[in-house]
gemmi code that builds the backbone of each chain (N, CA, C; Angstrom):
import gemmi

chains = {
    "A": [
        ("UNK", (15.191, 101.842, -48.791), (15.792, 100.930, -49.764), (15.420, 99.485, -49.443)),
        ("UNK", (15.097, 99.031, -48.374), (14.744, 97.890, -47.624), (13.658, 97.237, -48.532)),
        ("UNK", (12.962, 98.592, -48.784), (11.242, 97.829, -49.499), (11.927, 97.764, -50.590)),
        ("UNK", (12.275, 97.718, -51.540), (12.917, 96.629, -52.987), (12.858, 95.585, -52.821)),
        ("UNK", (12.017, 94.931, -53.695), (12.619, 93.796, -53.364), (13.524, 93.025, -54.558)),
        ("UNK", (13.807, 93.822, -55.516), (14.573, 93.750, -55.994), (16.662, 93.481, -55.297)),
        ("UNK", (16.474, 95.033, -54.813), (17.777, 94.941, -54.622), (17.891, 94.227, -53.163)),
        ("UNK", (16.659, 93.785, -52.767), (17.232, 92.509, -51.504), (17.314, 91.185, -52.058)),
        ("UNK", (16.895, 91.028, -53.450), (16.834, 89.390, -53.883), (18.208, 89.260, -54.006)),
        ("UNK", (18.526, 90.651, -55.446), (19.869, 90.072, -55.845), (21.284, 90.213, -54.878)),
        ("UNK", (21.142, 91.326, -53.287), (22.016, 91.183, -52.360), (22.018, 89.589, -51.981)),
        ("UNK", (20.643, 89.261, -51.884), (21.101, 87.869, -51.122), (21.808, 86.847, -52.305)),
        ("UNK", (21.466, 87.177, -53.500), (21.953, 86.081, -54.173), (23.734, 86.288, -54.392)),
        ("UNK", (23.824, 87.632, -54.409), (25.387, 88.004, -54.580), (26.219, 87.896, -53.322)),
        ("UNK", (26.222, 88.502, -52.477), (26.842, 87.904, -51.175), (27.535, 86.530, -50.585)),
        ("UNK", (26.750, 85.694, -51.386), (27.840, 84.379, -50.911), (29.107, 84.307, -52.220)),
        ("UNK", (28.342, 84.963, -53.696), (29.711, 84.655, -54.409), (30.813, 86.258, -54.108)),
        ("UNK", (30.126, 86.873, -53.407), (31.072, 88.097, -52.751), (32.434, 87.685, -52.158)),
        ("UNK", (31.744, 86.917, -50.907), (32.434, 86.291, -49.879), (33.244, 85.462, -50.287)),
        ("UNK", (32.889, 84.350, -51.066), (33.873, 83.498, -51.770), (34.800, 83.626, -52.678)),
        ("UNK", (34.430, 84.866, -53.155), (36.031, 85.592, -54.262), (36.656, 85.947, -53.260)),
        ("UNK", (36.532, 86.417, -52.082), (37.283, 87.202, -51.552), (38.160, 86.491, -50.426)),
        ("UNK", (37.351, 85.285, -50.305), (38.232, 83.726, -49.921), (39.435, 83.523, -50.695)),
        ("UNK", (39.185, 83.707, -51.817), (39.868, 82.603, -52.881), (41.328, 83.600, -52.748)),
        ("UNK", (40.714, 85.267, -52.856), (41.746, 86.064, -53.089), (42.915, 86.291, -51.683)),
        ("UNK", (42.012, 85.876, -51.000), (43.537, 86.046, -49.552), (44.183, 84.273, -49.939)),
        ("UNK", (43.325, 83.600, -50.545), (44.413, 82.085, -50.250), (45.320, 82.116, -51.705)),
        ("UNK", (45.174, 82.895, -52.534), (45.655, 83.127, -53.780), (46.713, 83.781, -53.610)),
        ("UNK", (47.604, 84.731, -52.692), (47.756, 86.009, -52.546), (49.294, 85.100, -52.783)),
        ("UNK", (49.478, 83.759, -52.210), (51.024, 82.789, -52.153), (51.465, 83.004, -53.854)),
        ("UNK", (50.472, 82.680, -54.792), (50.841, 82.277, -55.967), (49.796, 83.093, -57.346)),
        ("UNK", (49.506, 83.778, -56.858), (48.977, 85.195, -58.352), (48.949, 86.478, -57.461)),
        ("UNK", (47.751, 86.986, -58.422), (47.631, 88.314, -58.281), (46.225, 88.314, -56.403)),
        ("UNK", (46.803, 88.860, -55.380), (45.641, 88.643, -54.336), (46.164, 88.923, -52.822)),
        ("UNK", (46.322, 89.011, -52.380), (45.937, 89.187, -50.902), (45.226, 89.428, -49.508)),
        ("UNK", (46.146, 89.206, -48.463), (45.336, 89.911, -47.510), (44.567, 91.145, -46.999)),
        ("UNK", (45.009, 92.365, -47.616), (44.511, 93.649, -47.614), (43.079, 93.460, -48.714)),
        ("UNK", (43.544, 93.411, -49.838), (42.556, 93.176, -51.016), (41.115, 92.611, -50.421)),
        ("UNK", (41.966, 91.006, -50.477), (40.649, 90.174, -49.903), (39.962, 90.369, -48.821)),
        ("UNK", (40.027, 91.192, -47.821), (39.504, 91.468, -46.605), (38.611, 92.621, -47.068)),
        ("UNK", (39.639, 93.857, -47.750), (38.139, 94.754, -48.438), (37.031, 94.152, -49.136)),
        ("UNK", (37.349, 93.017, -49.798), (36.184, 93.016, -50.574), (35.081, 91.899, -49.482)),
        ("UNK", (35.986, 91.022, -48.764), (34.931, 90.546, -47.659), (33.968, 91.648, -46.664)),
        ("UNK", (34.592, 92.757, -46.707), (33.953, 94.023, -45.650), (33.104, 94.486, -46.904)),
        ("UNK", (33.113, 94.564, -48.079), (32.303, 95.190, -48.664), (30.937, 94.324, -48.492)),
        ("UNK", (30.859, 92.733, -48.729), (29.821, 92.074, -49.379), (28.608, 92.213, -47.760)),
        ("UNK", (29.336, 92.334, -46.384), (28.985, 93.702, -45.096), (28.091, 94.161, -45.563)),
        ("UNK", (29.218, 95.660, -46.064), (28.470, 96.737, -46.182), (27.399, 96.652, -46.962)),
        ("UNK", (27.168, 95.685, -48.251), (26.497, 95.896, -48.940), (25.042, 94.924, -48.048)),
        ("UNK", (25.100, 94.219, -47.414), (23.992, 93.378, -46.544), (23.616, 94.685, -45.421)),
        ("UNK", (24.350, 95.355, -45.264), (23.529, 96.592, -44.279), (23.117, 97.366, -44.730)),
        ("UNK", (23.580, 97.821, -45.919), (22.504, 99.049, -47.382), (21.597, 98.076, -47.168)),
        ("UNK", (21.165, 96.848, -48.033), (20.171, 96.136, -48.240), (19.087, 95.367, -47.348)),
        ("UNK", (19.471, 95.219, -46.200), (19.031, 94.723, -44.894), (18.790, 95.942, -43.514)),
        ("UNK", (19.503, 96.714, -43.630), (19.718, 97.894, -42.479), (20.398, 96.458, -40.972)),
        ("UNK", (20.342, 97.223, -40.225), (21.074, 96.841, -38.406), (20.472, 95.772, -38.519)),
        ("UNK", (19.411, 96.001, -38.355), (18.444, 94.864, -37.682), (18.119, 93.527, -38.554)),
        ("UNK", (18.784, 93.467, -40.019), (18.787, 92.785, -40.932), (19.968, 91.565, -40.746)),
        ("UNK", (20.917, 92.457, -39.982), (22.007, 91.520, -40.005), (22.632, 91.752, -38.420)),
        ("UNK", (21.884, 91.356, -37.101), (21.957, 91.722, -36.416), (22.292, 90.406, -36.466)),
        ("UNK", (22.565, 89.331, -34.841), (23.108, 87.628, -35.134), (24.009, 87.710, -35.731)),
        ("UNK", (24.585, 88.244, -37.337), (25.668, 87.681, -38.375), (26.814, 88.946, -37.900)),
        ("UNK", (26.732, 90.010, -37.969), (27.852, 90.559, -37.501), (27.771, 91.372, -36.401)),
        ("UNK", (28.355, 91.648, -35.032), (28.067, 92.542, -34.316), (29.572, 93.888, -33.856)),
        ("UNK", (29.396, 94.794, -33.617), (30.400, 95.451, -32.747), (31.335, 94.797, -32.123)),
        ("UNK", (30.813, 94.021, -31.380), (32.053, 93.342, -30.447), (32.803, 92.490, -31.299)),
        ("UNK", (31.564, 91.776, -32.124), (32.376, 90.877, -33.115), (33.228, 90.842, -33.771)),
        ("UNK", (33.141, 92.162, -34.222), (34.230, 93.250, -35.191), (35.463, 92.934, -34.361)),
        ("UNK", (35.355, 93.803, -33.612), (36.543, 93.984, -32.487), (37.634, 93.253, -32.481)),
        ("UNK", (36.928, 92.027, -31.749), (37.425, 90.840, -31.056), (38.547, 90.359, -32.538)),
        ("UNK", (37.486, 90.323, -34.028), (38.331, 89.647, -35.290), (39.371, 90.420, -35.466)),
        ("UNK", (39.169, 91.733, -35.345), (40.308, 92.418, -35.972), (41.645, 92.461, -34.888)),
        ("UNK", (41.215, 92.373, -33.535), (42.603, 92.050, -32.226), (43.084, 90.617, -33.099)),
        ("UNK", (42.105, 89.693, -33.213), (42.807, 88.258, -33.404), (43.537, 88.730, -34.830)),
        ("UNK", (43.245, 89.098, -35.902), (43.982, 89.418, -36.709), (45.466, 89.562, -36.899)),
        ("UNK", (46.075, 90.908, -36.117), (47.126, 91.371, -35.636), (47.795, 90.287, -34.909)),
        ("UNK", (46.752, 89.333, -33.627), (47.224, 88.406, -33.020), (48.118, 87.344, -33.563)),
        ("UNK", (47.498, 86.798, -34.514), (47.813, 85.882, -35.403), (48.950, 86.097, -36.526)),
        ("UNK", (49.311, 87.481, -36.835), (50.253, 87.677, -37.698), (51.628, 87.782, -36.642)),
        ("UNK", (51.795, 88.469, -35.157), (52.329, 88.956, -34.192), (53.046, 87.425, -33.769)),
        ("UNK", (51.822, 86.302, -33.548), (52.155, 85.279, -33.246), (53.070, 84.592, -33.820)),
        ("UNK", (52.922, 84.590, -35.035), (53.556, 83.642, -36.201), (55.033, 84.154, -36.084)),
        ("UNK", (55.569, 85.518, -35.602), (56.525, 86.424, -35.389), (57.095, 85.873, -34.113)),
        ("UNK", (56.332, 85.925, -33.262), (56.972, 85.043, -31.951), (57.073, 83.651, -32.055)),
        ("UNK", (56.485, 83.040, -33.186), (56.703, 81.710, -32.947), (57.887, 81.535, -33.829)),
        ("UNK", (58.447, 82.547, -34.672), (59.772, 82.202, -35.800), (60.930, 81.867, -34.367)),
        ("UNK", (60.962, 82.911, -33.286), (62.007, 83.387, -32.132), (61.843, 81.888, -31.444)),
        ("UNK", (60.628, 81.191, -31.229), (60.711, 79.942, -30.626), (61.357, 79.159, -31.627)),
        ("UNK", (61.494, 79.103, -32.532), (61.881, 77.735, -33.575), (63.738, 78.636, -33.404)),
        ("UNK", (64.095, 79.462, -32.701), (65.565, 79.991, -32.423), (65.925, 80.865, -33.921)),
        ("UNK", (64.900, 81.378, -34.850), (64.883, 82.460, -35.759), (65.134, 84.130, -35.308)),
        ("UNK", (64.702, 84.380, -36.331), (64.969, 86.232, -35.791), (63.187, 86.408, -35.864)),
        ("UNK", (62.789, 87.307, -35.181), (61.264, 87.936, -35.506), (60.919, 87.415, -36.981)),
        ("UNK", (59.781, 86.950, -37.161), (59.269, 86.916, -38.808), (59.948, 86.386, -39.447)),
        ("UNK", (61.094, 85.279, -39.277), (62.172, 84.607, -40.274), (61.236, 83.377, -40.329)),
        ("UNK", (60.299, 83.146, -41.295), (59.595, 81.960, -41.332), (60.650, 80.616, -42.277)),
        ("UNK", (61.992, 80.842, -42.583), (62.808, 79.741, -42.717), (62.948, 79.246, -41.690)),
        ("UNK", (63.256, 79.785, -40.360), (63.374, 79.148, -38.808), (62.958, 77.668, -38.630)),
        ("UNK", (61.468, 78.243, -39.163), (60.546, 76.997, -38.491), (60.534, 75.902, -40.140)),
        ("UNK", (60.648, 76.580, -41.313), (60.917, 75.735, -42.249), (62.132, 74.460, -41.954)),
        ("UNK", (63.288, 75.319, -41.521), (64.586, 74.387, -41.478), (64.163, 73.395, -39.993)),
        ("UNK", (63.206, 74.200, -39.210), (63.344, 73.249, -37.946), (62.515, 72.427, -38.117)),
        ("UNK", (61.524, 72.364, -38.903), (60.493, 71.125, -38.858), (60.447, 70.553, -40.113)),
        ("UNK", (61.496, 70.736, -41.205), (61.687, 70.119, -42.503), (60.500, 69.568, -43.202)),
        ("UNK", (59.606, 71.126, -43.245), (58.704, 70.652, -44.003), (58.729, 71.336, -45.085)),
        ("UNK", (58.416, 70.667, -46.468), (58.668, 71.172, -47.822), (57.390, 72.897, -47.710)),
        ("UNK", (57.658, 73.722, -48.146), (56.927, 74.423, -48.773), (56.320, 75.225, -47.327)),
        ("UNK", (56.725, 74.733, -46.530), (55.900, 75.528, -45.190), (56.168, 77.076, -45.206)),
        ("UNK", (57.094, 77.387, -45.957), (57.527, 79.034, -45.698), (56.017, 79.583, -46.728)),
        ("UNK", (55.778, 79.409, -47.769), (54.561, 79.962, -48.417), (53.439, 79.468, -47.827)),
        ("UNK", (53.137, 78.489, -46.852), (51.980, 78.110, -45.686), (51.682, 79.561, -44.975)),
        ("UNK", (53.046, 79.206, -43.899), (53.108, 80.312, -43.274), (52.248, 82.159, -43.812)),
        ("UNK", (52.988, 82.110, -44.899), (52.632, 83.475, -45.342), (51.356, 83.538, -46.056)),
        ("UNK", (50.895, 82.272, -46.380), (49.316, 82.830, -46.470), (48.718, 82.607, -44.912)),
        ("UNK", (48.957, 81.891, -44.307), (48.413, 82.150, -42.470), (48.546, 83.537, -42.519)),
        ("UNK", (49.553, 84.309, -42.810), (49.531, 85.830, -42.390), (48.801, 86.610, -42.873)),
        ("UNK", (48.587, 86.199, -44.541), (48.048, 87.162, -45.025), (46.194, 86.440, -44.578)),
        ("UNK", (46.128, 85.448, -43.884), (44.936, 85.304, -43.446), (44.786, 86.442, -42.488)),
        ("UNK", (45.479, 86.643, -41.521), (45.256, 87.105, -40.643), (45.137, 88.794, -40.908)),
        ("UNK", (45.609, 89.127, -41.931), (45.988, 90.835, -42.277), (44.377, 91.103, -42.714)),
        ("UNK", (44.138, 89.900, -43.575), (42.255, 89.976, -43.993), (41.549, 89.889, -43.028)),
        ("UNK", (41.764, 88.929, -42.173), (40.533, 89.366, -40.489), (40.783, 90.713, -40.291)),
        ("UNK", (41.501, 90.914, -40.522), (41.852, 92.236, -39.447), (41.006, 93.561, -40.162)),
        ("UNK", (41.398, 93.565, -41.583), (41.509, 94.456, -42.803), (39.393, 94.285, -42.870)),
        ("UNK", (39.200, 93.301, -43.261), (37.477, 93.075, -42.876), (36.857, 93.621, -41.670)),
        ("UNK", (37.957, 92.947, -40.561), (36.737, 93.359, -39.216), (36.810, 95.089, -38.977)),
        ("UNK", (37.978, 95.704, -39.281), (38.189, 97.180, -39.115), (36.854, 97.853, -40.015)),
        ("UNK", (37.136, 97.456, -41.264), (36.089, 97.954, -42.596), (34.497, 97.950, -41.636)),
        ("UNK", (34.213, 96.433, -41.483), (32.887, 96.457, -41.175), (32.731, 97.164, -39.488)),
        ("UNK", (33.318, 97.436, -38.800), (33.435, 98.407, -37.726), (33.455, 99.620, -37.757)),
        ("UNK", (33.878, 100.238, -38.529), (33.584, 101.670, -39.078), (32.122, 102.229, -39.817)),
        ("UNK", (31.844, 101.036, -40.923), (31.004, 100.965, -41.479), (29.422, 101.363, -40.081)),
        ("UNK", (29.988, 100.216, -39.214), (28.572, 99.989, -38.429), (28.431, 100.929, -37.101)),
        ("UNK", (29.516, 101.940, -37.177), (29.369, 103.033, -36.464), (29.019, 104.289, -37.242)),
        ("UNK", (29.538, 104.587, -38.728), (28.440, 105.355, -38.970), (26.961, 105.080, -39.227)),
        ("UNK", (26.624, 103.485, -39.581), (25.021, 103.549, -39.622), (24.167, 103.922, -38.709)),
        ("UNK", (22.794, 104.493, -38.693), (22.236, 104.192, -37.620), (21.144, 103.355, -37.384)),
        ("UNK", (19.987, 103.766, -36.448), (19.396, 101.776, -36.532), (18.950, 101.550, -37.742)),
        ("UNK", (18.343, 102.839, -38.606), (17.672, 102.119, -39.686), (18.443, 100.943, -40.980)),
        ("UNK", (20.070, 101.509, -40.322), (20.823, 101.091, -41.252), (21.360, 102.574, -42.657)),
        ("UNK", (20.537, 103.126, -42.331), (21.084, 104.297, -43.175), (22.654, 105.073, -42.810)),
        ("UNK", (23.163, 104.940, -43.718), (24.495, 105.878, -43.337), (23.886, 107.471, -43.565)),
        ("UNK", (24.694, 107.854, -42.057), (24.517, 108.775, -41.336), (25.564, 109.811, -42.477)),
        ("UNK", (24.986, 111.545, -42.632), (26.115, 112.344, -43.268), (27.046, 112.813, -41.962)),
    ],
    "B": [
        ("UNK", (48.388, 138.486, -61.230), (48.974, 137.291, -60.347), (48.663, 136.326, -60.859)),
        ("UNK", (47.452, 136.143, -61.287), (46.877, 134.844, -62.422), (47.901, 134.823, -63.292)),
        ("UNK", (48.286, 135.625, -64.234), (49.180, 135.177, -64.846), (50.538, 134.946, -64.653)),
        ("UNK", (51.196, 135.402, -63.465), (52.754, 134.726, -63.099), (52.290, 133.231, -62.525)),
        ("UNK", (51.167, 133.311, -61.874), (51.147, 131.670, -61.608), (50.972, 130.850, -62.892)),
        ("UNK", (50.367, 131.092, -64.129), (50.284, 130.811, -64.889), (51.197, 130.368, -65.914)),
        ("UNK", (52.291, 131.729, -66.356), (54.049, 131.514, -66.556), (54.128, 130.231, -65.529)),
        ("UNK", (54.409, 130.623, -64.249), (55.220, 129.516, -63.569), (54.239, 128.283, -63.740)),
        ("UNK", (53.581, 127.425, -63.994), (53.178, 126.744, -64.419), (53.587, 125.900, -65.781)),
        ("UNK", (53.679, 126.999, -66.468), (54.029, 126.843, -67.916), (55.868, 126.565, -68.076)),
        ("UNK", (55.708, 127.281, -67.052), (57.553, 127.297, -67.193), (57.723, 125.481, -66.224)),
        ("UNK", (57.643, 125.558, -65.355), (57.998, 124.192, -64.857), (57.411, 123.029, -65.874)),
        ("UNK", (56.298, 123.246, -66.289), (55.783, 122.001, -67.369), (56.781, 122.108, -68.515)),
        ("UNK", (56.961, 122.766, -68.994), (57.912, 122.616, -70.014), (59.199, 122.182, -69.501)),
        ("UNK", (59.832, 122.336, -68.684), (61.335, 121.821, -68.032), (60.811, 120.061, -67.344)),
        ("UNK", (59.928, 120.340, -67.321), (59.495, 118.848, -66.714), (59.182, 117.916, -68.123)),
        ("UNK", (58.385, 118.464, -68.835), (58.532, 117.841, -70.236), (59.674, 117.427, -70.979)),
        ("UNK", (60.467, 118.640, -70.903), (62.028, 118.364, -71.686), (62.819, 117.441, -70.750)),
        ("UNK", (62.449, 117.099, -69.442), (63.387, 116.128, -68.790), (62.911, 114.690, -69.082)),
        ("UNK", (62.280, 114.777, -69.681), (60.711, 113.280, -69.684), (61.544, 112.104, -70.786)),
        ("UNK", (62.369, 113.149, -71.540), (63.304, 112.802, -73.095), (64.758, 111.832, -72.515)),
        ("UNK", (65.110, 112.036, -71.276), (66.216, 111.868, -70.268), (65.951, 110.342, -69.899)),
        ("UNK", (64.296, 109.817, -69.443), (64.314, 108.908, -68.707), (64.432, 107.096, -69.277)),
        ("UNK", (64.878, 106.566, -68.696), (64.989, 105.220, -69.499), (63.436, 104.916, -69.835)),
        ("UNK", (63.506, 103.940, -70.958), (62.252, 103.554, -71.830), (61.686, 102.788, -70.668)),
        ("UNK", (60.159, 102.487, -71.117), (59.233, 102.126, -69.924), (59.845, 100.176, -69.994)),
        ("UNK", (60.709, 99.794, -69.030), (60.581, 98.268, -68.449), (62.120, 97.825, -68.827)),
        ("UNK", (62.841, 99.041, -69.333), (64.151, 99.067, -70.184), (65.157, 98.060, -68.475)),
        ("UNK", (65.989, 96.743, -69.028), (66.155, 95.901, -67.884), (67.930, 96.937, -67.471)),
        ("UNK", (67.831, 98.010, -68.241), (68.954, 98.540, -67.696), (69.202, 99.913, -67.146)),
        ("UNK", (67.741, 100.082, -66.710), (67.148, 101.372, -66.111), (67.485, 101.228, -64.889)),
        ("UNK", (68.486, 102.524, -64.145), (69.320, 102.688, -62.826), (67.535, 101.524, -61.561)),
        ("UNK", (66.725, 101.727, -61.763), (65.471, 101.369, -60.729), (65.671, 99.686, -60.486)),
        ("UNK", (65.953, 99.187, -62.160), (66.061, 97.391, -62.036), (67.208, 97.377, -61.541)),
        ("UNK", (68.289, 97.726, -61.277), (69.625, 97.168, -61.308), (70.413, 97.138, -60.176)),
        ("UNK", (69.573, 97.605, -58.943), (69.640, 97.162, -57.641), (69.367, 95.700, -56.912)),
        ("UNK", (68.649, 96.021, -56.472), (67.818, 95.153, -55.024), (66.613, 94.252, -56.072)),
        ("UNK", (66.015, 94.888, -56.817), (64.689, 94.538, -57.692), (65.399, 92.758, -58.445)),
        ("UNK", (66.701, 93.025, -58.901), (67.476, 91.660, -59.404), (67.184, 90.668, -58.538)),
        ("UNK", (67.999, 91.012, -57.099), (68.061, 90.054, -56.300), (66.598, 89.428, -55.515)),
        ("UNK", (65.402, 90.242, -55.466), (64.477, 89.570, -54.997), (63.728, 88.692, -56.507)),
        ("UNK", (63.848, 89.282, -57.855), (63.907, 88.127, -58.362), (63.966, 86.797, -58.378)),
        ("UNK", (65.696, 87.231, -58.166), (66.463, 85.645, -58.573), (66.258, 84.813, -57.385)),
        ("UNK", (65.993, 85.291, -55.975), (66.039, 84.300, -54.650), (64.579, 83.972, -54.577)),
        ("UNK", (63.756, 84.559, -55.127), (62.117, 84.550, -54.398), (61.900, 83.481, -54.566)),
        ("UNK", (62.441, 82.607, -55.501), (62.052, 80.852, -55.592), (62.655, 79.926, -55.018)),
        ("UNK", (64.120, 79.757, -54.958), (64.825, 79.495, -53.816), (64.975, 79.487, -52.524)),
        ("UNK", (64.194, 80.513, -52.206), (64.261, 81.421, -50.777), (63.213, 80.967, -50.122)),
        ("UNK", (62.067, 80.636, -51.157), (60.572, 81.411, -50.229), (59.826, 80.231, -51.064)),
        ("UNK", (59.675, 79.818, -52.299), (59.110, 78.545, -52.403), (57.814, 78.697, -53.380)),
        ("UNK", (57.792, 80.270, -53.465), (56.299, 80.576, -54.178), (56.510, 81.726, -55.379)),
        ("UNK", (55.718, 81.618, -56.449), (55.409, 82.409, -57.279), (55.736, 83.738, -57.666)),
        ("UNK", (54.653, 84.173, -56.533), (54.366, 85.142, -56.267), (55.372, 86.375, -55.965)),
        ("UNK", (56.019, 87.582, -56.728), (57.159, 88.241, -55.882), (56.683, 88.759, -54.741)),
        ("UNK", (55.365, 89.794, -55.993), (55.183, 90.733, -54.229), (54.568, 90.013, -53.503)),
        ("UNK", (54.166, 88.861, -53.061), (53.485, 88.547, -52.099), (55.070, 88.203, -50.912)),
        ("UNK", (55.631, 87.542, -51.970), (57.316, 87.575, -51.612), (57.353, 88.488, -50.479)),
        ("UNK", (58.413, 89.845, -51.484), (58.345, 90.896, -50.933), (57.672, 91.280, -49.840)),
        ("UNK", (56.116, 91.545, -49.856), (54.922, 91.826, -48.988), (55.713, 91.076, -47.612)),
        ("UNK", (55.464, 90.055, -47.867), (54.759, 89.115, -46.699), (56.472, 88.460, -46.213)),
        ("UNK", (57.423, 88.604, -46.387), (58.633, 88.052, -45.913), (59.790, 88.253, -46.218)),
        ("UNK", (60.068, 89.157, -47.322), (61.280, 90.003, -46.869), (60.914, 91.034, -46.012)),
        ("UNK", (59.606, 91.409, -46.400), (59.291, 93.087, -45.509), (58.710, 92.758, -44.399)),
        ("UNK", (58.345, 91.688, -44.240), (57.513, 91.200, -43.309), (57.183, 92.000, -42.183)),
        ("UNK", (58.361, 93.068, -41.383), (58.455, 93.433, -40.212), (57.551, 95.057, -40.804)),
        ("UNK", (57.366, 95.244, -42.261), (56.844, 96.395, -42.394), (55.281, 96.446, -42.753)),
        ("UNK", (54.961, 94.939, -43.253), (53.619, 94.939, -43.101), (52.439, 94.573, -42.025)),
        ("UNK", (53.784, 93.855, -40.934), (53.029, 93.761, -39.685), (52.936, 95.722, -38.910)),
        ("UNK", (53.385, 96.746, -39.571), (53.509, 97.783, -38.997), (51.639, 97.992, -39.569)),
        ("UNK", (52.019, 98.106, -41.161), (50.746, 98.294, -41.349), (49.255, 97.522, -41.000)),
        ("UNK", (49.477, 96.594, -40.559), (48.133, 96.174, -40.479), (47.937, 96.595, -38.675)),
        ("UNK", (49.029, 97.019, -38.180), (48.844, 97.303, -36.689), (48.040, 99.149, -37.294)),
        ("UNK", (48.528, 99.507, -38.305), (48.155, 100.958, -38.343), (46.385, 100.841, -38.992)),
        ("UNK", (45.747, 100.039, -39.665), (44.887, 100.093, -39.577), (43.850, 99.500, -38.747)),
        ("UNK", (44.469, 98.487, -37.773), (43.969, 98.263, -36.516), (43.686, 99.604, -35.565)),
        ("UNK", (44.902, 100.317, -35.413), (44.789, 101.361, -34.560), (43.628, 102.689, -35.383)),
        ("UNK", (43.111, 102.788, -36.483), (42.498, 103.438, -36.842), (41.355, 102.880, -37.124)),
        ("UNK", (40.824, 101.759, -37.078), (40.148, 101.095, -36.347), (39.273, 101.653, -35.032)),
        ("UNK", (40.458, 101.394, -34.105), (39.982, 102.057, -32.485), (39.944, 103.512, -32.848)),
        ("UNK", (40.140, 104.078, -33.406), (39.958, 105.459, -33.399), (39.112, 106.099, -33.788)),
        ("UNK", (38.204, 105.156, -35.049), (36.778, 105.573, -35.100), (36.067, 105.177, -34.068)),
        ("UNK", (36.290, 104.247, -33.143), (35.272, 103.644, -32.424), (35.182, 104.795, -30.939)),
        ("UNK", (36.438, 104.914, -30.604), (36.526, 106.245, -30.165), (35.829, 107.168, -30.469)),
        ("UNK", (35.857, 107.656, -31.569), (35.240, 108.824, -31.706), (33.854, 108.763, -31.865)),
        ("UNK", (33.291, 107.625, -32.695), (31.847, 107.550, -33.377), (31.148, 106.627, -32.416)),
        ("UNK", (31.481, 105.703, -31.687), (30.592, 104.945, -31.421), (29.923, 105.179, -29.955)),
        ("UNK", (28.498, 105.519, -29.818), (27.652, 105.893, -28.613), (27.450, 105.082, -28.202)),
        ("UNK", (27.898, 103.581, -28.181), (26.793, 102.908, -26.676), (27.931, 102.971, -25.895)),
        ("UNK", (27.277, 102.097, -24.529), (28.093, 102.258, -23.613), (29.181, 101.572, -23.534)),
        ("UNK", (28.823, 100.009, -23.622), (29.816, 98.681, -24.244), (30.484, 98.958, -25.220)),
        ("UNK", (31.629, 98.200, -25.409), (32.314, 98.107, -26.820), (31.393, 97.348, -27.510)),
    ],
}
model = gemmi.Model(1)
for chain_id, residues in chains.items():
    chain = gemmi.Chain(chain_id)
    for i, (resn, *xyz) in enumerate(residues, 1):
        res = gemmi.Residue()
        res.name, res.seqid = resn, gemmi.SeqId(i, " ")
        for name, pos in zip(("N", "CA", "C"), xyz):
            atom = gemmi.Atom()
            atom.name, atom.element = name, gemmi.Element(name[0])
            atom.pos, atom.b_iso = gemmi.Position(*pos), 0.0
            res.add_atom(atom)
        chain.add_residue(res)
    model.add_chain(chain)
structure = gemmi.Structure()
structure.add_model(model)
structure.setup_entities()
């Protein structure tokens, strides 16, 4: 599939507006239709679709195994955190009014919860493209 | 045997059909489903929480403690393909 050069023009041309819907849709998730789960699949897809079109070695530098990893721990990290940091502001687990009432800032409780749902999309992406890049093999072909 | 599974098929679809006549109209605001809990995250989600959005509401801070379950569950299935599928030696 590599020799197209068709379907490698229009991967490269689609991939950045991939990535950027799927921006818009985890920072959207406060006030329409969007989230963190959502937006993270479709960031793991615009991935998968650069390793159909590129194989391993195409996108070797831009995403790796470990890389995966490491995003999807910080993921969890970052939602876990925000949970321990409600208990520092003297809240209950995850009471993001805590830190609203303690630092009297307007609107920080819907901040907060798109930080989370940032973090549910690292996570939700780096898992996707980690699976993905264990069934390929070098050619990039998914393996049956 | 084809055909008693067949009767019983026929027989539950029809009792399931005739109950279908029973259920409140589709979005009816006085259907037993709205007239709980569904009111109250309504009426507070703007007051409360500052945003739009219900289910993100819902999602992300009344349930909060249930979607940090889930994103730990597809983390952990995550490691579990890597477990199983992945041959090098390194992570």
């Amino acid at each position: 599939m590599r020799e197209n050069v068709v379907i490698r023009t229009v991967s490269r041309l689609s991939i950045p507006f991939i990535q950027l819907f799927s921006l818009y849709v985890i920072v959207h998730g406060a006030s329409g239709a969007g989230g963190g789960f959502q937006g993270g699949v479709v960031f793991a897809a615009s991935f998968i679709l650069m390793l159909i079109a590129f194989g391993l070695s195409g996108i070797r530098g831009r995403i790796s195994e470990k890389g995966t990893m490491v995003l999807a721990a910080t993921g969890v990290f970052i939602y876990a955190g925000i949970g321990l940091l409600c208990i520092l502001f003297s809240g209950n687990y995850l009471a993001y009014a805590a830190i609203e009432s303690a630092l009297g800032i307007p609107h920080l409780h819907g901040l907060l919860i798109d930080l989370v749902e940032a973090g549910i999309g690292i996570t939700v992406m780096a898992v996707m493209t980690s699976i993905i890049l264990d069934f390929a093999d070098k050619e990039g072909n998914i393996r049956d | 045997m084809k055909k008693l599974a067949l009767i019983a098929v026929l027989f539950i679809g029809i009792i399931l059909f005739w109950a279908v006549e029973d259920m409140p109209a589709f979005g009816d605001p006085d259907a037993p489903a709205n007239q709980y809990v569904a009111q109250m995250y309504i009426e507070r989600t703007l007051p409360d929480i500052g945003i739009d959005n219900i289910v993100t509401a819902i999602l992300a801070s009344y349930r909060g403690f249930d979607t940090l379950g889930e994103t730990v569950v597809i983390f952990t299935a995550g490691i579990s393909v890597i477990l199983l599928l992945r041959r090098g030696e390194q992570l």
